[in-house]
C-alpha positions in Angstrom: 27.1 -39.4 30.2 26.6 -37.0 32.8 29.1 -34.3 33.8 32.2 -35.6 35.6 31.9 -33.2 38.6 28.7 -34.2 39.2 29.8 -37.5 39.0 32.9 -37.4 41.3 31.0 -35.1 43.9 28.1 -38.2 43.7 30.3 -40.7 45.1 30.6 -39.3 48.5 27.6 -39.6 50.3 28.6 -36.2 52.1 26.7 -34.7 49.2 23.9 -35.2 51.7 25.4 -32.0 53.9 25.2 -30.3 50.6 21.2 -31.1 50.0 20.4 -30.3 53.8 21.8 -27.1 53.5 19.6 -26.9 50.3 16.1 -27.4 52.7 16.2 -31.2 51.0 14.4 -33.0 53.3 16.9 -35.7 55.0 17.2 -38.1 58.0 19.3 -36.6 60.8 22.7 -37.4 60.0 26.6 -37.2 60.7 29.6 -37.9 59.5 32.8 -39.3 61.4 36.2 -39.0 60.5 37.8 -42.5 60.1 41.4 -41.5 61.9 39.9 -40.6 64.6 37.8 -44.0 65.2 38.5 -46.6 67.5 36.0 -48.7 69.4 35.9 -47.3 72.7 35.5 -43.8 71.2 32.7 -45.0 68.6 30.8 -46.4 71.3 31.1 -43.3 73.3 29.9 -40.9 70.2 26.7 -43.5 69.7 26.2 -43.6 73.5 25.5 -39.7 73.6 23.4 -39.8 70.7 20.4 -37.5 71.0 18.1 -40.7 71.0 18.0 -44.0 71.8 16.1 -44.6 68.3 17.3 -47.1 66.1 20.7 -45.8 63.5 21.9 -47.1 60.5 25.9 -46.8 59.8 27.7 -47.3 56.7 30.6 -45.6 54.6 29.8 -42.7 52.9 31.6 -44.3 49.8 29.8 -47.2 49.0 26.9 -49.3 47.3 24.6 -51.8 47.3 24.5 -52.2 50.9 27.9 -52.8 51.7 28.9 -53.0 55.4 25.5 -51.2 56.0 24.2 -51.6 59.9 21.5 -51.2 61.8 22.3 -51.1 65.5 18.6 -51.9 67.3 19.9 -49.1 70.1 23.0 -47.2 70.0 22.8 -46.5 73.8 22.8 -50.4 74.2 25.2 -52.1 72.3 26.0 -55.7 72.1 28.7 -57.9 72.0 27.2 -58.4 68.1 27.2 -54.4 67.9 30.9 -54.5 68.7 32.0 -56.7 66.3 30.2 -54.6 63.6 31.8 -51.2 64.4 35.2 -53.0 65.0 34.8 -54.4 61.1 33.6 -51.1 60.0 36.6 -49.0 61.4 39.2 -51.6 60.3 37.3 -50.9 56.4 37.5 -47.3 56.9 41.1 -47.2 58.0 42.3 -48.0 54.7 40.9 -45.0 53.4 39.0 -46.6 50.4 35.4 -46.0 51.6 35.2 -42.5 53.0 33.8 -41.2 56.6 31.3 -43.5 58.8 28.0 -41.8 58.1 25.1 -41.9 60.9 21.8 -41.8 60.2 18.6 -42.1 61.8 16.5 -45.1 60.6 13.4 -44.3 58.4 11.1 -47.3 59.3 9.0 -46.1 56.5 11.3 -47.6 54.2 10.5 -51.3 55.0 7.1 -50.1 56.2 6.1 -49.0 52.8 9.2 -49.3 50.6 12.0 -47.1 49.1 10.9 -45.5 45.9 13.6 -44.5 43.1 12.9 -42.7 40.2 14.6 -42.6 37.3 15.0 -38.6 35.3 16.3 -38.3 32.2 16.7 -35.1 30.3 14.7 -33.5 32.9 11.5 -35.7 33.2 10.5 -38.8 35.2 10.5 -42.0 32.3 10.4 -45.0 35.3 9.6 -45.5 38.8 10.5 -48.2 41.2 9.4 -49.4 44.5 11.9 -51.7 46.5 10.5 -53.8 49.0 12.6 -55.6 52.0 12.7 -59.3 52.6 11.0 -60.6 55.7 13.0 -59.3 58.6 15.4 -57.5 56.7 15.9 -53.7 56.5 18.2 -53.7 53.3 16.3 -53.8 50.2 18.2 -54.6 48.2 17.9 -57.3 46.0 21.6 -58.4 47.8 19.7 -59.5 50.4 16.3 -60.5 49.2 15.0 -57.4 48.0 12.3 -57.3 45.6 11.4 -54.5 43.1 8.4 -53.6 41.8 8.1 -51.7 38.3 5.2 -48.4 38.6 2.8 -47.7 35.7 2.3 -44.4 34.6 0.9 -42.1 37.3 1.5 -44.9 40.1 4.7 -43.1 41.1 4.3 -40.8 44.4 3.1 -37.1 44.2 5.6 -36.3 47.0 8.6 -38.2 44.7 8.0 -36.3 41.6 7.7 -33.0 43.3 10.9 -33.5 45.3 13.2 -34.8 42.1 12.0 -32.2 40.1 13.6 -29.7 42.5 16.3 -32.0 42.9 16.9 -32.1 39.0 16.6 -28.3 38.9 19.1 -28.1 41.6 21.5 -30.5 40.5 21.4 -28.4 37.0 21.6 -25.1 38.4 24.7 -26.5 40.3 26.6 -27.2 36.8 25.7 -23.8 35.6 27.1 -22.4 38.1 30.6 -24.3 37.8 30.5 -22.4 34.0 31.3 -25.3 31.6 28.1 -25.6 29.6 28.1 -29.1 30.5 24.1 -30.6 31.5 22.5 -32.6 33.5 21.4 -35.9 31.3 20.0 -38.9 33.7 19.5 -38.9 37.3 17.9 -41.5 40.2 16.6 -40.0 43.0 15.8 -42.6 45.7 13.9 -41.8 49.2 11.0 -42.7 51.3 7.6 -41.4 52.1 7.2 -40.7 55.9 4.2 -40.3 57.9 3.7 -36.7 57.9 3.5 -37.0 53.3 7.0 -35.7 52.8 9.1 -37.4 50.2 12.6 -37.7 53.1 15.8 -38.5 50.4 17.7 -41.8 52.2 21.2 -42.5 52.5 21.2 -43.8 49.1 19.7 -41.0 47.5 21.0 -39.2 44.4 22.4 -41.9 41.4 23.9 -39.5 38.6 25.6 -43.1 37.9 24.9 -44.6 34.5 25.2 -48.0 36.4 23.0 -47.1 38.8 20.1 -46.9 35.6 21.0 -48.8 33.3 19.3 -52.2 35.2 16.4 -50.2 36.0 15.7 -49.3 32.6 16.3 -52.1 30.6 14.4 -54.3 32.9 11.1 -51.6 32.5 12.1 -51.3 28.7 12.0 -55.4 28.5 9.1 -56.2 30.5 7.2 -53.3 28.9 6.4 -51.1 32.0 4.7 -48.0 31.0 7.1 -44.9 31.2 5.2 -42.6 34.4 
């Protein structure tokens, strides 16, 4: 099992503050504190957003999609919208699931896919595409989500480069903390974007046996080629 710092800090999707300021490519994002929320003050932080692009909002501690958004326009928000944020901060205030994180949408990531891929003891052994559901942005398999298993050397360039620094990272991270302990598995899950950058997602980092284990079995069983 991996580390239980690295585990606990992985929960908390405010590690991504920690791999921005580690030149990690990431969407734009932000995090709000839950006692602070109410509706007319949420609406009022999403109505002076830099863009009127499209933003996803979830909890920072969280999986598999739960209460995950996508508001269409934040400077434009509907009677739908409201009832989404209202459900949101009435999660958040009973301080089980974190801040409300903000992100920019990657369109890329129904466009093309979200890739993860799976390390273990420092080297890539799987790779996964996930693919969206007609007229969903999830993919997860939650809400129609379909993945696809890579062969060997199907897995992106981009991916392999960016985990490997993320592995690294993540390793150099519990040397620094001075207990010996290593780095064993790791899931790093992200998008390509138009310009060829791998961009790591809101999901991003699984150092989460649970997050692999399904991956991994389902490669091993079906006989899927380790990349």
């Amino acid at each position: 099992m991996n580390p239980a710092s690295i585990t606990l800090w992985n929960t908390n999707k405010t590690y991504l503050l920690d791999l921005e300021a580690a030149h990690f490519p990431i969407p734009q994002t932000r995090f709000l504190d839950p006692s602070t929320l109410s509706l007319p003050t949420l609406r009022q932080t999403l109505s002076s957003h830099p863009t009127s692009s499209p933003v996803v909002l979830k909890p920072s501690i969280s999986a598999s999609a739960f209460c995950t958004h996508l508001l269409s326009n934040p400077h434009d928000l509907s009677s739908a919208d409201d009832a989404v944020l209202a459900d949101l901060i009435a999660k958040l205030s009973t301080g089980d699931y974190g801040a409300l994180m903000l992100q920019a949408y990657v369109p890329e990531l129904v466009a093309q896919g979200e890739y993860s891929l799976i390390f273990i003891e420092g080297r890539c052994t799987h790779a996964v595409r996930k693919v969206a559901a007609s007229g969903e942005f999830r993919v997860n398999w939650e809400f129609g989500g379909r993945q696809v298993f890579m062969e060997s050397g199907e897995a992106p360039e981009a991916g392999l480069a960016t985990a490997t620094r993320m592995w690294e990272w993540l390793s150099e991270k519990l040397r620094s903390e001075g207990t010996g302990e290593e780095l064993m598995y790791m899931r790093l899950d992200g998008a390509i974007r138009e310009d060829g950058e791998f961009v790591v997602i809101g999901r991003s980092i699984r150092c989460l046996f649970c997050s692999l284990w399904k991956i991994v079995l389902h490669a091993l069983y079906n006989s899927v080629t380790p990349v």
